[in-house]
N, C-alpha and C positions, 0 to 999 in steps of 0.2 A: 414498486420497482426498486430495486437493489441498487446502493448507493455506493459510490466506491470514496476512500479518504485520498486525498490532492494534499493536504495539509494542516498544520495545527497552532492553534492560535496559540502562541509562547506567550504574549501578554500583548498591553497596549504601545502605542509609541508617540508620545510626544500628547499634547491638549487638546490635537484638534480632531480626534478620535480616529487615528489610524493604527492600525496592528502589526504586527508581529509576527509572522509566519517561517513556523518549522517547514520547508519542503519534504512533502514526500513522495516525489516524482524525481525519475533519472531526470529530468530534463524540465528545470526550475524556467522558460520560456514558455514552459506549459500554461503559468495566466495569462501571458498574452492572449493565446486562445481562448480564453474563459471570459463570456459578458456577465455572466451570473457565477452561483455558486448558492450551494446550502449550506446553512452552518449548524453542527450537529441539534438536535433539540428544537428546530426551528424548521415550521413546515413553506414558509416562502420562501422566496429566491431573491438572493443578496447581490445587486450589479453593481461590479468592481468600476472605481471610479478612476484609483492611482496604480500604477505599483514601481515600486522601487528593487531593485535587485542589491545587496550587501554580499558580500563575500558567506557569511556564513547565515544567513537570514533573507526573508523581501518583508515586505513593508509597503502594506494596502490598505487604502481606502474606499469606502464602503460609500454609492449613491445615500445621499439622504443623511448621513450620522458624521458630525463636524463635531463632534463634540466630545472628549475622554468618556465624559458621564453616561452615552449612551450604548460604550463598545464594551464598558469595564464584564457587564454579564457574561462576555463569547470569549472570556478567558480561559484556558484549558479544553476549548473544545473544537472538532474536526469541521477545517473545509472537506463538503461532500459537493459530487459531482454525480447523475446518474449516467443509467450507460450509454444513453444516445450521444454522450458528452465524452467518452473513450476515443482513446487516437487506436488507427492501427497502426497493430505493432508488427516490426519484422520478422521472418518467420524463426520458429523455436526461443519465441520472448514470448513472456506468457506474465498478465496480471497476477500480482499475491490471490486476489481474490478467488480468479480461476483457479488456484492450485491446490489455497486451503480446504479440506475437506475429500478432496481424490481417497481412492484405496489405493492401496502401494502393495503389489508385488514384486517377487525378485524374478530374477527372465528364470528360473527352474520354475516358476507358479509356486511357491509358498510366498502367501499373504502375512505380509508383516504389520500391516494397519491402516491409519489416515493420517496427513498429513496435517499438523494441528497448528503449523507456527513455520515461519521463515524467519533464520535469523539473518542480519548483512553482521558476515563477520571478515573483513579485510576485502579480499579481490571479488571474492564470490561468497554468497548465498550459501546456508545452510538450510536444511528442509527436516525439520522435528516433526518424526513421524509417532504415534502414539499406537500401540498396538494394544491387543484386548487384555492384556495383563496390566495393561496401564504403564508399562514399560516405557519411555523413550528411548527412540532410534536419531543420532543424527547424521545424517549424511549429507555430502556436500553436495553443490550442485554444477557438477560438471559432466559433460557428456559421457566419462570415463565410467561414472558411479551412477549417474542417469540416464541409461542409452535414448528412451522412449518418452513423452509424456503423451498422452491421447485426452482433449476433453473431452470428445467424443462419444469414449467408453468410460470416462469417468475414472480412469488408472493413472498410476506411474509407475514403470520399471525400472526396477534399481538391480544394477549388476553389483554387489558391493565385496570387497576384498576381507581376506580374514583376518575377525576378529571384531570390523568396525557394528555389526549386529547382536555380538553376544552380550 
């Protein structure tokens, strides 16, 4: 089953073996929802005891593990969630996961590649598309430069203005 990343362990916090977590979810109330959690490298399921929310950070505790000495290993590595554990999302929101990998045509039908990377650059998403020349394309992701995305068919169509493909 295909895992998706919620988050990353930045390091530990304090003695009594709590962590450190990088969000990566729009919407860091997401552990609330979460009794468990994977942690990358680790085939059981980790039930969240604490969480704390910081301005730039949360800070979780882990059933069972009271102790720095036992959390020090899950440093640098990803809270996984599988998909029965996905919120829905509202419509024309779409998971990273769902998108990397699509073929990317333009609405004339020339195929320009797959989408290999999202980046968050300021207000909106960038979509680094990677074409068979090994070229990157980036385009933003706004309805203007992305009319369409279909998982369905497994596409995305990009309308893109001149110049940002050459």
């Amino acid at each position: 089953m295909k895992k998706l990343k919620v988050g990353k362990i930045l390091n530990t916090h304090g003695i009594k073996g709590e962590l450190k977590i990088g969000s990566l979810t729009d919407y860091d109330e997401r552990f609330e929802e979460l009794q468990w959690t994977y942690i990358e490298g680790y085939e059981e399921k980790f039930y969240i005891n604490k969480i704390k929310y910081r301005p730039k950070d949360i800070i979780i505790s882990l059933e069972g593990y009271t102790n720095i000495n036992e959390v020090e290993k899950f440093k640098g590595k990803y809270l996984l969630i599988d998909e029965t554990q996905k919120r829905d999302l509202p419509d024309d929101t779409y998971y990273v996961t769902d998108i990397i990998g699509l073929d990317v045509y333009t609405v004339k039908d020339e195929y320009l590649g797959k989408v290999v990377d999202i980046l968050q650059a300021g207000s909106n998403e960038v979509y680094v598309i990677k074409g068979e020349t090994g070229k990157e394309i980036m385009i933003p992701s706004v309805k203007e430069f992305i009319p369409e995305i279909s998982l369905k068919d497994g596409k995305v169509l990009v309308d893109p203005i001149e110049g940002m493909i050459e």
